[in-house]
C-alpha positions as CSV (number, residue, x, y, z in Angstrom):
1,X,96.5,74.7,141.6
2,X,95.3,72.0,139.1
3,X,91.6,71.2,138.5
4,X,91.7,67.7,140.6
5,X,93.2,70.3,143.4
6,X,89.6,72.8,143.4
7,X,87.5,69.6,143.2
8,X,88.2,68.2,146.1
9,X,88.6,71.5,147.7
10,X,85.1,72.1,146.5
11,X,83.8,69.0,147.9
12,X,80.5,69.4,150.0
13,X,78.9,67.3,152.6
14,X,75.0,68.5,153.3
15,X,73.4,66.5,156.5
16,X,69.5,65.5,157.5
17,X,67.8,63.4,159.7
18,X,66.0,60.3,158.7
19,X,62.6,59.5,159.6
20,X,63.3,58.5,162.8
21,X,65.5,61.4,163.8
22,X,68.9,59.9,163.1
23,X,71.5,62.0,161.7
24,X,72.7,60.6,158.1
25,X,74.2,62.8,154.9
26,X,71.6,63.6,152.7
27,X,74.4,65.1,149.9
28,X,78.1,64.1,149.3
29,X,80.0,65.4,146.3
30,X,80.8,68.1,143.7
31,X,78.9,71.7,143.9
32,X,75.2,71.5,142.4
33,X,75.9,73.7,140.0
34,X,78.4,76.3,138.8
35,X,79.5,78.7,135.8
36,X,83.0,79.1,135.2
37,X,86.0,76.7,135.5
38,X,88.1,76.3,138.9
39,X,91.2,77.1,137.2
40,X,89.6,80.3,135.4
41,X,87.2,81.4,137.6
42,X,83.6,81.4,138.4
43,X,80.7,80.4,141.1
44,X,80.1,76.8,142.4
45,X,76.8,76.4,144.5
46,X,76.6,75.0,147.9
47,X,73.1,75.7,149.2
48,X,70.5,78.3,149.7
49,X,67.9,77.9,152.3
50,X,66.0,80.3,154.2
51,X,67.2,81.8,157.4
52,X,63.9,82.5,159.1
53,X,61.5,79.8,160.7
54,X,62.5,76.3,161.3
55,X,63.9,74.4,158.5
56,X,63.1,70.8,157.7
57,X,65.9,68.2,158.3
58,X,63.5,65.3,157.1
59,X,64.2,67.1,153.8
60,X,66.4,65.3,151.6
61,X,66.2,67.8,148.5
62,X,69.3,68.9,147.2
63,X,68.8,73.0,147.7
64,X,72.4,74.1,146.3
65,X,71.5,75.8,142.7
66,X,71.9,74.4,139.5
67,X,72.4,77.8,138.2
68,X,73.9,80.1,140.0
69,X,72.8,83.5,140.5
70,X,74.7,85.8,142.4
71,X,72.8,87.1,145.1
72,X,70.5,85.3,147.8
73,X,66.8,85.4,147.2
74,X,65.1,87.7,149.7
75,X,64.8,86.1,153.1
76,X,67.6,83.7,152.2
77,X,71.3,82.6,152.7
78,X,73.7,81.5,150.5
79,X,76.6,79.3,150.6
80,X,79.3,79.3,147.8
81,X,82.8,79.0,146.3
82,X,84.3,81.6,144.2
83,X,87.3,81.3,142.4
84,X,88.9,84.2,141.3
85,X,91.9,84.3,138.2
86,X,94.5,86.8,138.0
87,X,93.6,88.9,134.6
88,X,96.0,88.2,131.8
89,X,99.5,90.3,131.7
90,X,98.9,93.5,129.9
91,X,95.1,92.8,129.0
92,X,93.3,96.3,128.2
93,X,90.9,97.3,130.6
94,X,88.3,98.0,127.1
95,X,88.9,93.9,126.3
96,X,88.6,93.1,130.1
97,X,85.3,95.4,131.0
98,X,83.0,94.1,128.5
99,X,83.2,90.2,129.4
100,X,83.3,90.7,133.1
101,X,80.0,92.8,132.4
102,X,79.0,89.2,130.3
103,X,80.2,87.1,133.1
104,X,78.2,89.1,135.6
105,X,75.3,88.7,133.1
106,X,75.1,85.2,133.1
107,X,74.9,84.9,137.3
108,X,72.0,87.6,137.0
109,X,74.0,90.3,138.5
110,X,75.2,92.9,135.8
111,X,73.2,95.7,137.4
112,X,75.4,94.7,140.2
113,X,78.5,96.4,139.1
114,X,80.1,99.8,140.0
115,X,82.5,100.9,138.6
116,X,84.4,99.4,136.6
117,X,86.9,101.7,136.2
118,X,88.3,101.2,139.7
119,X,88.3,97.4,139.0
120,X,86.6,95.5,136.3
121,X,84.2,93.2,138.7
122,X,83.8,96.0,141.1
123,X,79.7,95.5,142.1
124,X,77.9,96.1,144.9
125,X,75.1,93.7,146.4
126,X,72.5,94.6,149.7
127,X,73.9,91.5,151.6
128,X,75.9,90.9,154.2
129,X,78.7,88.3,152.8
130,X,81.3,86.5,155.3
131,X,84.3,85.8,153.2
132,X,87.2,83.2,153.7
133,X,89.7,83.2,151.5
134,X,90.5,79.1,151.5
135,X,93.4,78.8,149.0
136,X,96.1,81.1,147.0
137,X,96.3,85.0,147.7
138,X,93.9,87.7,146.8
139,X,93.5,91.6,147.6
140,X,90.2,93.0,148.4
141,X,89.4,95.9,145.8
142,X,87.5,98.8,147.9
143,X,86.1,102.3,146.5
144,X,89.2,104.0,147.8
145,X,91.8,101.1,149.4
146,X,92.8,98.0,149.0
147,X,93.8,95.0,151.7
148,X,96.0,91.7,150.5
149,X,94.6,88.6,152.2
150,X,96.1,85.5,152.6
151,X,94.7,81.9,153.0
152,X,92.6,81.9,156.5
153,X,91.4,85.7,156.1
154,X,88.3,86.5,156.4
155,X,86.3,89.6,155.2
156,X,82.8,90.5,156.4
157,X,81.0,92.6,153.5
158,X,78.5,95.0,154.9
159,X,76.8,95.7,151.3
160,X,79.5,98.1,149.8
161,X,81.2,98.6,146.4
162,X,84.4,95.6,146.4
163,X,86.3,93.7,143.6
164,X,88.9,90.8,144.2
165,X,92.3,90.4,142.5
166,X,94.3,87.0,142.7
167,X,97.9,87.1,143.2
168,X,100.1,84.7,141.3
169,X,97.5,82.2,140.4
170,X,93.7,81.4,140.9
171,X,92.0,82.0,144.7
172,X,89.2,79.6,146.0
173,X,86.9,81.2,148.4
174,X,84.1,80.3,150.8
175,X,81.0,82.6,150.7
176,X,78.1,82.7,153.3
177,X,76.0,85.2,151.8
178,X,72.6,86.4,153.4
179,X,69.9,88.3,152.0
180,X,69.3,92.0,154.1
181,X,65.7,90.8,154.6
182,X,66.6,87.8,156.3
């Protein structure tokens, strides 16, 4: 899938009201902020809000991160894409372990990850994380199975150990993640 492909696949609309209670679209474009690149890989924010209490639609601030960070913040959901890039033919797992253990540095999340043994990006977060694969095809890496998923699946993560493996070419993903304290 090319780059012009993932953009407008990753194109997101946020809504509020105006002051007089009419609806209008407060945000309309690209994700707020991400690290990675669609065709390689990475996180692209969408929002994160809290869950609990009433929530302000008079608000017109942009709350999708410009700096992603893997997990919500306590009390919180978050919405994402992830893209996910089959690892190069024949790359050794000792090349492969140390810069997903960067990558997962640079979101805030390298205590996050399990072991890496099973899968390089195997992690574990306290959240619970529905998860839509969107485009190409991806297997769900668990402690002791695995499960191909095609475009349309959708996985609910209860807070266990997982990785992700693309087949064949990058997968785009949509994330709703919320924090266990929510």
């Amino acid at each position: 899938m090319s780059n012009d492909a993932f953009a407008e696949a990753m194109r997101r609309v946020v809504t509020g009201e105006d002051s007089d209670g009419r609806s209008l679209v407060i945000v309309d474009g690209a994700p707020a902020g991400a690290i990675g690149d669609p065709a390689l890989g990475g996180l692209f924010e969408i929002w994160h809000e809290a869950v609990s209490g009433a929530f302000n639609k008079h608000d017109t601030a942009d709350r999708g991160e410009a700096r992603p960070i893997l997990s919500p913040s306590e009390g919180k959901v978050k919405v994402r894409w992830f893209v996910i890039a089959p690892l190069p033919d024949g790359a050794p797992p000792e090349m492969v372990k140390p810069l997903v253990r960067q990558r997962f540095a640079e979101f805030g999340a390298e205590h996050e990850l399990t072991n890496q043994d099973r899968h390089p990006a195997m992690h574990k977060t306290e959240t619970l994380d529905i998860i839509c694969l969107i485009q190409g095809e991806a297997s769900l890496i668990l402690d002791n199975e695995e499960r191909r998923l095609k475009p349309g699946n959708i996985v609910i993560q209860r807070g266990t150990s997982h990785g992700w493996t693309a087949h064949g070419g990058p997968a785009l993903f949509l994330a709703v993640l919320i924090d266990r304290h929510a």
